[in-house]
C-alpha positions as CSV (number, residue, x, y, z in Angstrom):
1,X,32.9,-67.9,-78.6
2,X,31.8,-67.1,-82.3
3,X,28.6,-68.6,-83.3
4,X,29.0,-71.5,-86.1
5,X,27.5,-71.7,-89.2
6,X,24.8,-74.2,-89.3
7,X,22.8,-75.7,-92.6
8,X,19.1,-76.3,-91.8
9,X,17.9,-79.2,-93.1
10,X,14.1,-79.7,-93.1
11,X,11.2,-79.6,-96.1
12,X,8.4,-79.0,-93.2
13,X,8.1,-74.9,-93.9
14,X,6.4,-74.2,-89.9
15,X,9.3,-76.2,-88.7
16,X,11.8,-74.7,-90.9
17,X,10.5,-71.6,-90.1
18,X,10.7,-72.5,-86.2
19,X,14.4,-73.4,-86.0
20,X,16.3,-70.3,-88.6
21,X,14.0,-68.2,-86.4
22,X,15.5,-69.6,-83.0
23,X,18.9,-69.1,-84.7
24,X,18.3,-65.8,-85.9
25,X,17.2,-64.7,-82.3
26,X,20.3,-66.1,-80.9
27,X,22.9,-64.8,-83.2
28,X,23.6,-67.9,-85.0
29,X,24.6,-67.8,-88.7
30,X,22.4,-70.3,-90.4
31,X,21.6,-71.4,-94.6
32,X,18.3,-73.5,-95.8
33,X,17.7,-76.3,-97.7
34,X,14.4,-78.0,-98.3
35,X,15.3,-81.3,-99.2
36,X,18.7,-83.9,-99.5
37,X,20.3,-82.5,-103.1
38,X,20.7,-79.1,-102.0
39,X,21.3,-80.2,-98.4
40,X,24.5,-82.3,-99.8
41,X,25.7,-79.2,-102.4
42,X,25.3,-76.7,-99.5
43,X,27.1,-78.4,-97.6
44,X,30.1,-79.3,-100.0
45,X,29.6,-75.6,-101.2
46,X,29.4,-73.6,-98.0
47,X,31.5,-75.9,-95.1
48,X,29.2,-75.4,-92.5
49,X,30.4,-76.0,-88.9
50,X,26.7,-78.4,-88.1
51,X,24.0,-80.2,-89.7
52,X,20.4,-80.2,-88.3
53,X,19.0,-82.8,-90.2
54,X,15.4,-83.8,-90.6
55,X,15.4,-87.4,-92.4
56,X,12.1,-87.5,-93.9
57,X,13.0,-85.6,-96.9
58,X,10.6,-85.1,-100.1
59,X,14.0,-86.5,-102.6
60,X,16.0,-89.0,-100.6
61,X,16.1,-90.2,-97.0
62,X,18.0,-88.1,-94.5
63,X,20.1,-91.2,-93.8
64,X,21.7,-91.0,-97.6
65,X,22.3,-87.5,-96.7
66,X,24.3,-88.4,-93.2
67,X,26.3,-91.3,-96.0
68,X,27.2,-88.4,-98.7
69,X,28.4,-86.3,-95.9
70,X,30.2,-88.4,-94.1
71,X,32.3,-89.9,-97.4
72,X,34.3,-86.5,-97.0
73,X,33.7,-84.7,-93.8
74,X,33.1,-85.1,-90.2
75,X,31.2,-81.9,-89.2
76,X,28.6,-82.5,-87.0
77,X,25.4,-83.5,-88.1
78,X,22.2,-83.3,-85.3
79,X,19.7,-85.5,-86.6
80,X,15.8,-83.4,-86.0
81,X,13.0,-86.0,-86.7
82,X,9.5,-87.4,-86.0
83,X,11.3,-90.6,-86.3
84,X,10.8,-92.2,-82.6
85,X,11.6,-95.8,-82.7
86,X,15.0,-96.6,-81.3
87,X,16.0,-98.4,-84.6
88,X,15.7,-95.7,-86.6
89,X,17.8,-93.5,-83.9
90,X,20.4,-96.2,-83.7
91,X,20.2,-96.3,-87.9
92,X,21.6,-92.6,-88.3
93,X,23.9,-92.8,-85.6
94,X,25.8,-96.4,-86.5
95,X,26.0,-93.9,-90.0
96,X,27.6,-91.2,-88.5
97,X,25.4,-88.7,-87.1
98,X,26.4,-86.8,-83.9
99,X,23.2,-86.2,-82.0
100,X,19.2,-87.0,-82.4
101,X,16.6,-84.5,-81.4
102,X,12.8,-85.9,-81.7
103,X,10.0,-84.1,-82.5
104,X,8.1,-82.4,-81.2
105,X,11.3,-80.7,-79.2
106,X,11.5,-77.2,-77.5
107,X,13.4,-74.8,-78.5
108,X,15.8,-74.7,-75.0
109,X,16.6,-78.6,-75.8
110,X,17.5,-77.1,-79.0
111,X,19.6,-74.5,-78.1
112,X,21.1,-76.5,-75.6
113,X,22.2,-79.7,-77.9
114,X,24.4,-76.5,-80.4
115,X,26.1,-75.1,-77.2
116,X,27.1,-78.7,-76.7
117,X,27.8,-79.1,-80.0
118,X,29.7,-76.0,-79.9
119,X,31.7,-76.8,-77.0
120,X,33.0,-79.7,-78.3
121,X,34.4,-77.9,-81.4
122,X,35.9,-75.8,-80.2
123,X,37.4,-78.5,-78.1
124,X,38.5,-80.2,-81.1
125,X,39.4,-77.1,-83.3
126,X,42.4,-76.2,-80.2
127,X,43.7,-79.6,-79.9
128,X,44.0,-79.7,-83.6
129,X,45.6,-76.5,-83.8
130,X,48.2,-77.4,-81.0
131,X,49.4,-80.6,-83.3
132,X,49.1,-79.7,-86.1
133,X,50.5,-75.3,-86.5
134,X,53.6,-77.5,-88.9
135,X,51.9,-79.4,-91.9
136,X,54.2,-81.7,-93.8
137,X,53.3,-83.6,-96.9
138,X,56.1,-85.2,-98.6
139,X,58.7,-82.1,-99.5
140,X,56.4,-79.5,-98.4
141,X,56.7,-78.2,-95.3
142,X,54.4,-75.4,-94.0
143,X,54.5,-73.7,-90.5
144,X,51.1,-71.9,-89.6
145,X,52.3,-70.0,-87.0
146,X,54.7,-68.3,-88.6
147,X,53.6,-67.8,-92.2
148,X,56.5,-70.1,-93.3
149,X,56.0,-72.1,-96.6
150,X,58.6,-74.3,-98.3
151,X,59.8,-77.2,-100.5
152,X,63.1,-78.9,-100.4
153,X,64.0,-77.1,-97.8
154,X,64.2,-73.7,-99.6
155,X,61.8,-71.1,-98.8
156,X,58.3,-71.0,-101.2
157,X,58.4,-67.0,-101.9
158,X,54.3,-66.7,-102.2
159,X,52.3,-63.8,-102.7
160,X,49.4,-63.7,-99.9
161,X,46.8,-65.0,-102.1
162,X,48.9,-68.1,-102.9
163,X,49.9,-68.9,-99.5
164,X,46.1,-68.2,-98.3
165,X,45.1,-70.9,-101.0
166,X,48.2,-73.1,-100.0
167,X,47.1,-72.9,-96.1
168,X,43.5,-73.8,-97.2
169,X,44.5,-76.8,-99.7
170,X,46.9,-77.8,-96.7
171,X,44.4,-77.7,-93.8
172,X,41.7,-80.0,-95.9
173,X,44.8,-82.5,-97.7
174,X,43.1,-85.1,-99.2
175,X,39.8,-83.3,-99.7
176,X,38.0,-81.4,-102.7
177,X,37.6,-77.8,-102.3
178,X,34.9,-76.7,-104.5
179,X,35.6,-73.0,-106.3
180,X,32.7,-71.5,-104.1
181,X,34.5,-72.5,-100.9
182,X,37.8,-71.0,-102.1
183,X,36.6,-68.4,-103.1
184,X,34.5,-67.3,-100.5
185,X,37.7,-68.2,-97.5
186,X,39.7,-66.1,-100.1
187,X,37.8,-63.2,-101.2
188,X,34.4,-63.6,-98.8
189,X,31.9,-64.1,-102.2
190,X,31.9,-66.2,-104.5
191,X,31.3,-64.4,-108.4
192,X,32.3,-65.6,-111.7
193,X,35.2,-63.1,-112.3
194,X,36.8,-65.2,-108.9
195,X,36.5,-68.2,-110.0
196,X,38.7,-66.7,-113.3
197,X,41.3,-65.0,-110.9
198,X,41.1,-68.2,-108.3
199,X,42.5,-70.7,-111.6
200,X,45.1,-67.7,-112.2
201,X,46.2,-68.0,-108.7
202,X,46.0,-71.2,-108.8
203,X,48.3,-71.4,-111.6
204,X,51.3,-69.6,-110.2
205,X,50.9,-71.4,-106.9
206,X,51.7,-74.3,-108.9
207,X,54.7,-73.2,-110.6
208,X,56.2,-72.9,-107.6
209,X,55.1,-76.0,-106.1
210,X,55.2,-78.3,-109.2
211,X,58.1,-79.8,-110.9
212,X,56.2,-81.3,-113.1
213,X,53.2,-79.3,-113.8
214,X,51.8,-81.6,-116.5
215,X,51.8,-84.2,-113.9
216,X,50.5,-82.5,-110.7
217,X,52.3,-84.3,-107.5
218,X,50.5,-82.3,-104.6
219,X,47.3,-80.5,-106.1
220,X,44.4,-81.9,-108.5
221,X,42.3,-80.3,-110.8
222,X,38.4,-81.8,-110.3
223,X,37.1,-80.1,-113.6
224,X,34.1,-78.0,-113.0
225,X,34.5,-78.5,-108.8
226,X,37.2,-77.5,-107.6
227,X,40.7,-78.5,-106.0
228,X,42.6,-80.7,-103.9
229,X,45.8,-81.9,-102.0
230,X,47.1,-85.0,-102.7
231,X,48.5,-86.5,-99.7
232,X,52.1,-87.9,-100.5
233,X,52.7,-90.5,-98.6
C-alpha cells in the first residue's frame, strides 16, 4: 500500500516538529504549513491525500480552514487539537472533518488514526475505480481502461500529453485544477517554462474538443489558477 501525502497543519514548532518527524520515520510523504492561508493554497496547490489539522491557528481558526476545504474537496482532514470540550469536537465534525485527535496524543494513536485513514481510501479509491474506468460528460466519452478518448462518437486522436491532461480534467469534472497541480501530475515539477507548455497543450486539447473555442463548452479558463471541466448536464 503506498503511503499518502499528508499536509501538516500546526503553527506549534515542538509539535510540528513531533508529527513530520513520526512521518518521516515511517515512510510517509508529508508538506508544512504554519498557519490557515498556506494551509488552504497547499492544499488547492498540492492535492494531498489527508489533513492533520491543528485549529488554533495564529491567522484564522482551523474550523474556516475545514469550510475552505470542504467548498471543493473531500480528502480527509484529521482534526489534531488542545481543544477538549465536546462542542468544539462536534463543531469541526458537523463541518466536515473526518477524525479528532486531542492533545496531548501519542504517537501509536497517531499512526494508528492514518492507517485507518488509509484503509478507508483505498477502500474508496477501488470502488470508484470499478464505476467509474468509462467517464461520460455530455458528447465526451472517455474509457480509462483502455486509453480510449472520443466525441460524437468519433475517436479524439490525442497526443499523450493531451489525453494525460484530458484524464486529469475528467477525473476532477467540475473542479479547478490549479497550473501547479497539472503540472506536477503531468511533468512531476512545477516551473515556469510548464506552465508556458501546459497553456500550449492546453490549447490543442481544445481544438479538438471545442466546436466553439471562443465559447468553451467542456473546459474553463480561471485566469491566473488554473482549469476546469464543466459538467454538461
Amino acid at each position: 500500500m503506498n503511503k499518502p501525502l499528508i499536509l501538516v497543519v500546526e503553527d506549534d514548532a515542538p509539535v510540528r516538529n513531533l508529527i513530520t518527524t513520526t512521518l518521516k520515520t515511517n515512510d510517509y510523504r508529508y508538506l508544512v504549513a504554519s498557519n490557515g492561508e498556506t494551509a488552504i493554497l497547499e492544499a488547492a496547490s498540492h492535492n494531498p491525500d489527508i489533513v492533520l489539522l491543528d485549529l488554533g491557528l495564529p491567522d484564522m481558526d482551523g474550523v474556516q480552514v475545514i469550510k475552505n476545504i470542504r467548498s471543493w474537496s473531500n480528502l480527509p482532514i484529521i482534526v489534531i487539537s488542545a481543544r477538549s470540550e465536546d462542542s468544539d469536537k462536534i463543531e469541526a465534525l458537523d463541518e466536515g472533518a473526518d477524525d479528532y485527535l486531542t492533545k496531548p496524543f501519542s504517537v501509536e494513536e497517531l499512526l494508528a488514526r492514518l492507517r485507518v485513514t488509509q484503509r478507508r481510501l483505498a477502500f474508496m479509491n477501488a470502488d470508484r475505480l470499478a464505476a467509474s474506468s468509462v467517464f461520460v460528460n455530455g458528447r465526451l466519452r472517455v474509457d480509462y481502461s483502455s486509453g480510449y478518448a472520443s466525441l460524437d462518437g468519433r475517436e479524439l486522436h490525442l497526443t499523450p500529453i493531451e489525453y494525460k491532461l484530458l484524464c486529469l480534467l475528467s477525473r476532477h469534472v467540475g473542479k479547478v485544477l490549479t497550473h501547479t497541480f497539472l503540472t506536477q501530475n503531468i511533468w512531476g515539477r512545477s516551473w515556469e517554462n510548464d506552465t508556458a507548455s501546459l497553456r500550449v497543450f492546453m490549447a490543442t486539447l481544445r481544438k479538438k474538443l471545442e466546436s466553439e473555442p471562443d465559447s468553451p463548452q467542456y473546459i474553463q479558463t480561471h485566469i491566473g489558477v488554473g482549469y476546469r471541466m464543466m459538467k454538461i448536464e
